[in-house]
C-alpha positions as CSV (number, residue, x, y, z in Angstrom):
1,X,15.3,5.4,11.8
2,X,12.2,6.1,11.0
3,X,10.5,9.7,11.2
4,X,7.1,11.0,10.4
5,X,8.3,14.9,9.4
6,X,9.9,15.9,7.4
7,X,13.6,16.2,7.9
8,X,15.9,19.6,7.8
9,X,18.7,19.6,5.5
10,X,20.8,18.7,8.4
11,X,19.1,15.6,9.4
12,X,19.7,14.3,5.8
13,X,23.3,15.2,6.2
14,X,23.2,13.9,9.8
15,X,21.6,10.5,8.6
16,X,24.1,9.7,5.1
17,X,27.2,10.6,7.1
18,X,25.6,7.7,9.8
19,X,25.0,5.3,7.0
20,X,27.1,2.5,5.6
21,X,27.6,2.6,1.5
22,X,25.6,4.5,-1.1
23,X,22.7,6.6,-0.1
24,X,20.0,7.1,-2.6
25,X,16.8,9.4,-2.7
26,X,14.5,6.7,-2.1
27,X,16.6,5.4,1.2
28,X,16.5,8.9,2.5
29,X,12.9,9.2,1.7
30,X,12.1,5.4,3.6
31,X,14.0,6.4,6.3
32,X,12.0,9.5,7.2
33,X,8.7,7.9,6.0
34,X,8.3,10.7,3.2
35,X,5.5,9.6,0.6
36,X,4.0,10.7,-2.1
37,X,4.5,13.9,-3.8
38,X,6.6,14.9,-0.8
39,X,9.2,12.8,-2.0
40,X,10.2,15.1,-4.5
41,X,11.3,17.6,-2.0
């Protein structure tokens, strides 16, 4: 699933509640393509 904006709250939501097991930041942040200092976010 890979994205190149940055997702709305409910495409996080959307994209956790899709996913098998834990879910950290820097899954969600891979899966959109988020980098940088827009990981923080």
């Amino acid at each position: 699933m890979k994205k190149s904006h940055f997702p709305s709250k409910a495409e996080v939501i959307e994209y956790i509640n899709s996913s098998n097991g834990r879910i950290g930041k820097r899954d969600i942040a891979r899966a959109f393509g988020i980098k940088g200092d827009n990981r923080t976010k």
